[in-house]
DRENRORO-31162 format. One record per residue (C-alpha): residue number from 1; residue in three letters; y, x, z. Coordinates in steps of 0.1 Angstrom, whole numbers, plus 5000, padded with zeros to 4 digits. Layout:
BEGIN
+-----+---------+------+------+------+
| num | residuo |   yy |   xx |   zz |
+-----+---------+------+------+------+
| NUM |     ALA |    Y |    X |    Z |
...
+-----+---------+------+------+------+
This chain:
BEGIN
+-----+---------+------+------+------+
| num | residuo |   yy |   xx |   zz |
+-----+---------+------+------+------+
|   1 |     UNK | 6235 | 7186 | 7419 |
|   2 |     UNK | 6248 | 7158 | 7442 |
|   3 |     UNK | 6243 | 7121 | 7425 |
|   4 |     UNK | 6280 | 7114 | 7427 |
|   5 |     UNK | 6285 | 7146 | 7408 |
|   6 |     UNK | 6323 | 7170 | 7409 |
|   7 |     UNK | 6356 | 7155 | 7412 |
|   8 |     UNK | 6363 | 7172 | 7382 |
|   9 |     UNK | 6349 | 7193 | 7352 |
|  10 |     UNK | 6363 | 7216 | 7323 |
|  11 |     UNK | 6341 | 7213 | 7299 |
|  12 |     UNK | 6336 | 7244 | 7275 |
|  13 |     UNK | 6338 | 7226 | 7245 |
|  14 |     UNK | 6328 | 7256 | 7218 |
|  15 |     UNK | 6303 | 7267 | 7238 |
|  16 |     UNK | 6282 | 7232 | 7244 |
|  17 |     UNK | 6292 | 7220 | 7208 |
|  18 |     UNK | 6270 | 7256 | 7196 |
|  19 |     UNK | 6244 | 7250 | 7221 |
|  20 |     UNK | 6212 | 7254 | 7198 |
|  21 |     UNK | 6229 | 7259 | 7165 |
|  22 |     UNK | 6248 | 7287 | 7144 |
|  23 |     UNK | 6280 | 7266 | 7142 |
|  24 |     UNK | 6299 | 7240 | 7161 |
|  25 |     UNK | 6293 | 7205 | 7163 |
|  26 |     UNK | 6315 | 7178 | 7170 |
|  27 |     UNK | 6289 | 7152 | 7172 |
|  28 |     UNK | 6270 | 7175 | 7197 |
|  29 |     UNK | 6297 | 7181 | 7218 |
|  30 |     UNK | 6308 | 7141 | 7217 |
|  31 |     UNK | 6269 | 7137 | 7223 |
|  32 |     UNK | 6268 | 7158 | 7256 |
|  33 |     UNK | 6298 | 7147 | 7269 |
|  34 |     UNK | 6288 | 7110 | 7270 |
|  35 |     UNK | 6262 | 7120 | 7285 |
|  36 |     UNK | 6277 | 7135 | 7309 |
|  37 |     UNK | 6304 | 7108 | 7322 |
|  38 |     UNK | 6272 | 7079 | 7318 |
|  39 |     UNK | 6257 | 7101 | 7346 |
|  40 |     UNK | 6287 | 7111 | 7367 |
|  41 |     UNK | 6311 | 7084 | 7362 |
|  42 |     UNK | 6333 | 7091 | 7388 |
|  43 |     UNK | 6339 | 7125 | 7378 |
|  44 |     UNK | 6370 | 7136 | 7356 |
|  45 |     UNK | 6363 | 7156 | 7323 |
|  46 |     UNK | 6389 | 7183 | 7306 |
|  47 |     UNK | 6376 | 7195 | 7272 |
|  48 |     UNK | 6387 | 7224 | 7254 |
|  49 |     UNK | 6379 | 7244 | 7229 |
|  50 |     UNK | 6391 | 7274 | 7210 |
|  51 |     UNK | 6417 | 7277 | 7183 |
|  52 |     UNK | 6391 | 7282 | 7159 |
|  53 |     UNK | 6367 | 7254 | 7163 |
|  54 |     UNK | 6388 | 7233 | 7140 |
|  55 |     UNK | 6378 | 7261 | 7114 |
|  56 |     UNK | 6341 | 7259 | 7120 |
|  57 |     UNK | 6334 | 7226 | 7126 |
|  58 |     UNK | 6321 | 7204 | 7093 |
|  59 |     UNK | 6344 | 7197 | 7068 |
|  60 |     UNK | 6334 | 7158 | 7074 |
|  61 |     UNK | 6341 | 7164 | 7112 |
|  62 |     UNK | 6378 | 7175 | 7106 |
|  63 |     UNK | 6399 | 7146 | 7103 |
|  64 |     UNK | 6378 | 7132 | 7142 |
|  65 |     UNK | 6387 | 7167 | 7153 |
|  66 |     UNK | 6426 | 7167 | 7144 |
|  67 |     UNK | 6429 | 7130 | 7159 |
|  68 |     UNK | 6413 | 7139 | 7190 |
|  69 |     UNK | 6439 | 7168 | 7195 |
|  70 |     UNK | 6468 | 7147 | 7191 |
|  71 |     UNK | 6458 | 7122 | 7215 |
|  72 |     UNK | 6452 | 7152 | 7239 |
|  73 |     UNK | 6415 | 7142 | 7242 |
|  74 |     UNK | 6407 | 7179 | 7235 |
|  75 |     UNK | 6423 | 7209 | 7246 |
|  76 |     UNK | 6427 | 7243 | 7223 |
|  77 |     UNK | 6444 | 7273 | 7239 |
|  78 |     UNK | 6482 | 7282 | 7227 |
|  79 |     UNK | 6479 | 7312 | 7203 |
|  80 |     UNK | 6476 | 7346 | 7212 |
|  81 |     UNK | 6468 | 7336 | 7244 |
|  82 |     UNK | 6451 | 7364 | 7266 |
|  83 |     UNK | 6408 | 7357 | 7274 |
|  84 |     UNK | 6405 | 7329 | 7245 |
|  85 |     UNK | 6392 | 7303 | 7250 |
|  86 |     UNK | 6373 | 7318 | 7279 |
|  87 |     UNK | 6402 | 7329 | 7295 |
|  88 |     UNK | 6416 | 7293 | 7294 |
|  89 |     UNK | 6387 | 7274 | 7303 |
|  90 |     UNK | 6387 | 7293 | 7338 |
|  91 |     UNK | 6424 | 7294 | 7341 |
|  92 |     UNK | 6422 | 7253 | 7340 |
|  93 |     UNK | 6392 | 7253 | 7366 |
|  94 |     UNK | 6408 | 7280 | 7390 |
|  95 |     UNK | 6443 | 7259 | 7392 |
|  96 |     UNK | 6426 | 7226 | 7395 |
|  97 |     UNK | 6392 | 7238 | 7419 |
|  98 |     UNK | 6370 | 7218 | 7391 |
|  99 |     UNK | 6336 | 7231 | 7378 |
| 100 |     UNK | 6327 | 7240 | 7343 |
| 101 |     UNK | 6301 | 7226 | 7321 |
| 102 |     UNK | 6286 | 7260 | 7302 |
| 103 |     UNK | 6264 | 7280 | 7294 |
| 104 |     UNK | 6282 | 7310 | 7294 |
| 105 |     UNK | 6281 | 7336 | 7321 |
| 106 |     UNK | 6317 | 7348 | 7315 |
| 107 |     UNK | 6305 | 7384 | 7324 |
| 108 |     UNK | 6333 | 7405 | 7316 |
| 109 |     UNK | 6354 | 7375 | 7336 |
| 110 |     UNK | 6334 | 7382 | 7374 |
| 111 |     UNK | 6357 | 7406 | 7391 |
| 112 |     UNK | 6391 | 7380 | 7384 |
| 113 |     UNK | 6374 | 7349 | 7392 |
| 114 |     UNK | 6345 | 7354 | 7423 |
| 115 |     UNK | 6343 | 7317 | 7428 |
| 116 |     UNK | 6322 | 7312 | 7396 |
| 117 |     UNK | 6292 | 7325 | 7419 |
| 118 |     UNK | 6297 | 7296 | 7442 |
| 119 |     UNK | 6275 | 7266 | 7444 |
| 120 |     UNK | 6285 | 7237 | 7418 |
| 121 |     UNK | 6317 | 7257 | 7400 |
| 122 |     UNK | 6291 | 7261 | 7371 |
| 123 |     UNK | 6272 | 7238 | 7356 |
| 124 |     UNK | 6244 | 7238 | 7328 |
| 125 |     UNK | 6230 | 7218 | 7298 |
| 126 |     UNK | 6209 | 7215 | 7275 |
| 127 |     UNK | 6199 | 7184 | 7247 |
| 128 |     UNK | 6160 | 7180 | 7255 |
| 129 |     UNK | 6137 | 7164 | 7226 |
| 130 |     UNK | 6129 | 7126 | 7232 |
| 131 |     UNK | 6149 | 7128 | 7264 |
| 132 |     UNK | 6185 | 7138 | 7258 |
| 133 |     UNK | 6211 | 7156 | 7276 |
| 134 |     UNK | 6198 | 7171 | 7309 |
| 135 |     UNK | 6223 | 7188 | 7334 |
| 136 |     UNK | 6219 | 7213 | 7360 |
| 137 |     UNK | 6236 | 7238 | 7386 |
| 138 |     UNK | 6233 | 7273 | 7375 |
| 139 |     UNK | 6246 | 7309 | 7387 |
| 140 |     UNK | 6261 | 7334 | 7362 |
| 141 |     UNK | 6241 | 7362 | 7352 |
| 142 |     UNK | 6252 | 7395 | 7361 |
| 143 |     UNK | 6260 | 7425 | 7337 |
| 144 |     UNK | 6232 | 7450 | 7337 |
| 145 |     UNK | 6258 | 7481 | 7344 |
| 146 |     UNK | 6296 | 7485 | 7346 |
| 147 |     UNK | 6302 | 7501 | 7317 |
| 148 |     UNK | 6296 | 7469 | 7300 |
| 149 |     UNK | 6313 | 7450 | 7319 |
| 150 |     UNK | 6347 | 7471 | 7314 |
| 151 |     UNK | 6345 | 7472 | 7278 |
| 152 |     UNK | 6342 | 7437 | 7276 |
| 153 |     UNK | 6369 | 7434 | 7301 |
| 154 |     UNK | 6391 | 7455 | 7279 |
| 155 |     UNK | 6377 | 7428 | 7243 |
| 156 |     UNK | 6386 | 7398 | 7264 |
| 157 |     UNK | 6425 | 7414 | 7277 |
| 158 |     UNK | 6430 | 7418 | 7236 |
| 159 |     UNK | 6456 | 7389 | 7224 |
| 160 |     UNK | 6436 | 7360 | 7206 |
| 161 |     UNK | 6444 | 7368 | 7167 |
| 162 |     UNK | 6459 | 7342 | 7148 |
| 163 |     UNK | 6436 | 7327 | 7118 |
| 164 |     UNK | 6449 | 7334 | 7086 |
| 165 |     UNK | 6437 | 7306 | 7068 |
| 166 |     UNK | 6453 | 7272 | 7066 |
| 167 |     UNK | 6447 | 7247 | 7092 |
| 168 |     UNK | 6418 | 7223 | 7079 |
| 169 |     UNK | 6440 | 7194 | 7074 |
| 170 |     UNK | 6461 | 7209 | 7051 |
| 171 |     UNK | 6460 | 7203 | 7013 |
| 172 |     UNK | 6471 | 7232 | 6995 |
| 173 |     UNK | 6470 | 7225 | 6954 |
| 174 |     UNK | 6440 | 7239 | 6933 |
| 175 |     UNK | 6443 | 7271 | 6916 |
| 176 |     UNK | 6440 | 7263 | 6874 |
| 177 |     UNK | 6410 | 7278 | 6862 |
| 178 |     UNK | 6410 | 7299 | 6830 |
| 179 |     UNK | 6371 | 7286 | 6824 |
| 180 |     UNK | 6361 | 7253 | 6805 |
| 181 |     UNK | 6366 | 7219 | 6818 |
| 182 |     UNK | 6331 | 7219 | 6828 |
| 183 |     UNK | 6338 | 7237 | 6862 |
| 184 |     UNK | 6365 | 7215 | 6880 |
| 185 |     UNK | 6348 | 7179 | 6866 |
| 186 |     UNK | 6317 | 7193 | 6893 |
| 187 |     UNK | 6340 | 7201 | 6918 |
| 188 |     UNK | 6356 | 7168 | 6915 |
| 189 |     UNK | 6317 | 7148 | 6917 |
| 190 |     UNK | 6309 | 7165 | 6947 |
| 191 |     UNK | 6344 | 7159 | 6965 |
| 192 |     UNK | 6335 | 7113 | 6965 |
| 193 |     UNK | 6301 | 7122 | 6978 |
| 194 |     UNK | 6314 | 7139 | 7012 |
| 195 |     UNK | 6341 | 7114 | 7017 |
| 196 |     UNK | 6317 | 7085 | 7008 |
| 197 |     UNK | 6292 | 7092 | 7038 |
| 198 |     UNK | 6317 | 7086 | 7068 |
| 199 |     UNK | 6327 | 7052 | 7050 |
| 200 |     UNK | 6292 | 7041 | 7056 |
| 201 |     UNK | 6291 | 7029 | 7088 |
| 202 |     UNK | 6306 | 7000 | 7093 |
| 203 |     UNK | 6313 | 6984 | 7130 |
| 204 |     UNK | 6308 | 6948 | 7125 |
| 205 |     UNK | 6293 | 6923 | 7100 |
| 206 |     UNK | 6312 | 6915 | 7066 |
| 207 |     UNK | 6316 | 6872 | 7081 |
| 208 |     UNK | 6324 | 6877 | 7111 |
| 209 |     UNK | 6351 | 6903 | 7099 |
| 210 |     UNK | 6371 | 6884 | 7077 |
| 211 |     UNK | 6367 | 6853 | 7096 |
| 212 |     UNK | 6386 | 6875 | 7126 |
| 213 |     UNK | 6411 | 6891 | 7102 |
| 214 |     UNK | 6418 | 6857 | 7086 |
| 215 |     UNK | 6420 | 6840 | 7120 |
| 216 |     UNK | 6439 | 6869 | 7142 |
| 217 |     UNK | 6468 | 6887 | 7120 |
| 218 |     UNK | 6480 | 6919 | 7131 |
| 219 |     UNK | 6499 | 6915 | 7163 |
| 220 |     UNK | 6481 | 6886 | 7174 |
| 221 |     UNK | 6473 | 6883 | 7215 |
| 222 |     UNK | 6428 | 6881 | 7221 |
| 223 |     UNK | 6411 | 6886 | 7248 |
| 224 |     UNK | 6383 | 6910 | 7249 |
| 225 |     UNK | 6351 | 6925 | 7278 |
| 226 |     UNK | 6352 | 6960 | 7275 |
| 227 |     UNK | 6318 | 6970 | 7262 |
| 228 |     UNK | 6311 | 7004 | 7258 |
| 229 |     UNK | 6330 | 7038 | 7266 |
| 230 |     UNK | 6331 | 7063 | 7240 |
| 231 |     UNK | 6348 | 7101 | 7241 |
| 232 |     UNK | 6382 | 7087 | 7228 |
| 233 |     UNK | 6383 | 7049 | 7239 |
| 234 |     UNK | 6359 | 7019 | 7244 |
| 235 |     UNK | 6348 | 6992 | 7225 |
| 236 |     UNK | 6356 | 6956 | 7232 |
| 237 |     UNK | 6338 | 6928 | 7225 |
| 238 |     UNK | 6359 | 6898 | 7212 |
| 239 |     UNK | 6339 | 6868 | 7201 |
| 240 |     UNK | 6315 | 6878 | 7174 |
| 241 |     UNK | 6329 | 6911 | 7168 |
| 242 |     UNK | 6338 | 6946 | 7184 |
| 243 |     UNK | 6370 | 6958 | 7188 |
| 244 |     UNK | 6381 | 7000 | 7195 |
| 245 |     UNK | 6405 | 7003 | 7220 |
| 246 |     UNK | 6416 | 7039 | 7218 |
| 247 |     UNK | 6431 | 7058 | 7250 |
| 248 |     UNK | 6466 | 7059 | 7233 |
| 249 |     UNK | 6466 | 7026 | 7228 |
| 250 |     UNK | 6457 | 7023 | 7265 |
| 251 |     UNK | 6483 | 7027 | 7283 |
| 252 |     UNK | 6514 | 7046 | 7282 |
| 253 |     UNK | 6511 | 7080 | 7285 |
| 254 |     UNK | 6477 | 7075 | 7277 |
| 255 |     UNK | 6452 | 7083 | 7304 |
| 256 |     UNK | 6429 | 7113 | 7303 |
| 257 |     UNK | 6397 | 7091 | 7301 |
| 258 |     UNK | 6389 | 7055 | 7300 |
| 259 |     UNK | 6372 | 7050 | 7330 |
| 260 |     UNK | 6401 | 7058 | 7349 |
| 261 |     UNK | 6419 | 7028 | 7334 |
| 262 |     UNK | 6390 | 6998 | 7325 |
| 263 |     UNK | 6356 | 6989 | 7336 |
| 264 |     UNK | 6327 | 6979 | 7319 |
| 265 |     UNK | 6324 | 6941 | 7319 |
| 266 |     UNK | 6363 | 6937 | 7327 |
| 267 |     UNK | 6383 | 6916 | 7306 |
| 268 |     UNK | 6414 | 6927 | 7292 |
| 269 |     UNK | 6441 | 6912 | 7275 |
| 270 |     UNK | 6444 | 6927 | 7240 |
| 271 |     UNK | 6469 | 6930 | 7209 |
| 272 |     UNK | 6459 | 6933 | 7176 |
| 273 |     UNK | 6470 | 6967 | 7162 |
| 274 |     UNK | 6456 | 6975 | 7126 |
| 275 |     UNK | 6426 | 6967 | 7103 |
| 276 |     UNK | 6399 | 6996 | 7083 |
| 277 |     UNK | 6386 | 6973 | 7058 |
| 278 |     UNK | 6363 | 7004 | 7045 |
| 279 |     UNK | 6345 | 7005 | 7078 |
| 280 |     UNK | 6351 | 6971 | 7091 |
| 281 |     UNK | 6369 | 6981 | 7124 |
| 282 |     UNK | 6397 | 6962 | 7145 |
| 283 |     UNK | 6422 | 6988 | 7164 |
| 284 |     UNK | 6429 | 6971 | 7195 |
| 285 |     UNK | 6456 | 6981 | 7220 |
| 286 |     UNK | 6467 | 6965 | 7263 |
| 287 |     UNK | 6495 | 6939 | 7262 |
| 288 |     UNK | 6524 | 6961 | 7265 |
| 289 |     UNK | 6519 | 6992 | 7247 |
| 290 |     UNK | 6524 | 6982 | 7216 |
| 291 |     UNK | 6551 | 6955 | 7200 |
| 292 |     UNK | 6537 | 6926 | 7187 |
| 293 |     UNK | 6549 | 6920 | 7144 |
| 294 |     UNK | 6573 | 6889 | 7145 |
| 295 |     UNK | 6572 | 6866 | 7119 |
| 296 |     UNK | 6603 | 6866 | 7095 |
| 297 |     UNK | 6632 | 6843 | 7105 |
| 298 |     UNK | 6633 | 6822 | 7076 |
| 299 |     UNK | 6664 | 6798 | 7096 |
| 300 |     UNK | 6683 | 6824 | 7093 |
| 301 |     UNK | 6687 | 6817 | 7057 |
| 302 |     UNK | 6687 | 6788 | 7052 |
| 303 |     UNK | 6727 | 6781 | 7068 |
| 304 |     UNK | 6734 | 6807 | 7043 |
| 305 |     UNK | 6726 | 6790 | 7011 |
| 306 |     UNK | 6738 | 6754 | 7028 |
| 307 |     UNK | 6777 | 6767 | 7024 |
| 308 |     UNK | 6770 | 6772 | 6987 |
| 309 |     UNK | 6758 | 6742 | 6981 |
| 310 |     UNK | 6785 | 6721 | 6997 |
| 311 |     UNK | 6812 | 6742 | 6978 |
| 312 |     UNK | 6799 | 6733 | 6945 |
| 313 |     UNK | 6799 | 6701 | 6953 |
| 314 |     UNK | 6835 | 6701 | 6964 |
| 315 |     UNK | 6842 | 6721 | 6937 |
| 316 |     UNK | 6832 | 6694 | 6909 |
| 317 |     UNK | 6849 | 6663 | 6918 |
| 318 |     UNK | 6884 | 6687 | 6916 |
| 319 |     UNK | 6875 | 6693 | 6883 |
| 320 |     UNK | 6870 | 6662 | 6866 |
| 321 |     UNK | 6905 | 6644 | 6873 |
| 322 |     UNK | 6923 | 6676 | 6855 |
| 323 |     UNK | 6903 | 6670 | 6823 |
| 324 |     UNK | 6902 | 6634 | 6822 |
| 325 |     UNK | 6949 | 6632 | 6815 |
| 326 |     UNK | 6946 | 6646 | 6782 |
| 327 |     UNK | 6927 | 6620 | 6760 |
| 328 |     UNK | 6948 | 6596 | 6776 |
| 329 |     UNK | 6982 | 6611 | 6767 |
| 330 |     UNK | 6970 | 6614 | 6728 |
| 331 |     UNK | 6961 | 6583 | 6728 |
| 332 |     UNK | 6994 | 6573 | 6742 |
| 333 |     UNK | 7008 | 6590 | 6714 |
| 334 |     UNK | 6989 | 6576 | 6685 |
| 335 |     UNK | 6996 | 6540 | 6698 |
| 336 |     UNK | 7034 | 6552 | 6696 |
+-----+---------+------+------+------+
């Protein structure tokens, strides 16, 4: 494989993320695809997975997995769509003449798509102990007869199905159990534990924190020297902390992947866009993307409340003359 690497790879994210293991990975697949641009930076990465990676990931991975498909950092095929998430991967690679990053041969896939034996459209890797990721050029492997090849044909022509189960992110209520209290108090023990291990890590140092948050409100204007890319963004350093700046935040539409838009060691003009005090991290977004908060207009009021006061005033003085005749005329009378 050339140094300066493709133009452009699909990565087969469900495939990679399993790489090694009996279910999917999010971390894995995060893992291998930083990798993967700190090696080829110049390349462009596409990753997509299946519709039912969100269902097989960790529970703790779920709420990483749905952001990264709204910001259109991963890719999961429409339902029903024809091949899976096979079929989609190759679709994307044929239209845009990229390479894939798999291990998959895509047997039953050979006879529509004849470039995958060509030298660089597929690509290998593998996490190696106390090395890392390690990539390589590889050739599909062939089926050992045609029979099997058309009856996997005819598996991969068969419309995805559509899960049955509720998307991850939804909370549906809990059934009342009929057994003693004892049952849902353990469910609810458990539930603080899983949620408690993400909040762990923190990004930056308790001081310096609130000493930023204190100093720079939300919406104010800081500089910042882009740091460090991740699979979603890069971190900024700003002073004596770090700063995310996520590709939505980016620019607008939000590019594809960070290094088309920033380099490391450039400096960027920044906005301050919201605060996790559980983890410690400052949201960050380019000048112009987002709308800076404006203080409220407290001149605005005060006119309003001048008016009042001048017409009580006026108002007084008018009153005084009407009450002051009558203990004057009775005592005109009495002297009468």
């Amino acid at each position: 494989m050339a140094k300066t690497g493709p133009k452009h790879v699909v990565v087969d994210g469900s495939n990679v993320a399993t790489e090694g293991r009996t279910a999917p990975s999010l971390k894995q697949l995060n893992e291998a695809v930083l990798s993967f641009m700190n090696e080829f930076p110049n390349t462009k990465i596409t990753v997509v997975v299946d519709a039912t990676f969100g269902h097989r990931i960790d529970k703790r991975e779920v709420a990483e997995f749905n952001s990264a498909i709204n910001n259109n950092e991963l890719v999961a095929p429409p339902a029903g769509a024809v091949g899976r998430g096979d079929g989609f991967v190759l679709t994307i690679a044929e239209k845009i003449g990229a390479s894939i990053l798999s291990n998959d041969s895509y047997q039953e896939f050979h006879e529509q798509y004849p470039w995958l034996f060509n030298a660089g459209r597929l690509i290998g890797g593998k996490p190696v102990p106390n090395v890392g990721w390690v990539f390589i050029e590889r050739l599909p492997v062939r089926p050992s007869a045609t029979k099997s090849v058309k009856k996997a044909s005819r598996e991969a022509n068969r419309p995805m199905p559509i899960p049955k189960a509720p998307p991850p992110a939804a909370k549906l209520p809990a059934p009342k159990p009929q057994a003693p209290a004892a049952k849902p108090q353990a469910a609810k023990t458990v539930a603080p534990k899983l949620s408690a291990k993400p909040k762990a890590a923190t990004i930056n140092e308790l001081t310096p924190f609130l000493e930023f948050v204190e100093k720079y409100p939300v919406g104010s204007k800081v500089k910042g020297v882009v740091d460090q890319y991740s699979a979603h963004g890069v971190y900024v350093k700003i002073g004596d902390v770090r700063g995310y700046l996520p590709l939505r935040l980016m620019a607008t539409p939000a590019p594809r992947s960070a290094r088309e838009h920033v380099k490391i060691g450039q400096t960027v003009q920044l906005v301050v866009d919201s605060f996790v005090a559980s983890r410690r991290s400052i949201d960050v977004a380019i000048v112009g993307t987002v709308t800076p908060m404006k203080t409220p207009a407290k001149k605005t009021s005060a006119p309003t409340s001048a008016p009042t006061k001048a017409k009580k005033k006026k108002k007084r003085p008018q009153q005084q003359p009407v009450r002051q005749p009558a203990p004057t005329r009775k005592a005109a009378a009495k002297k009468k």
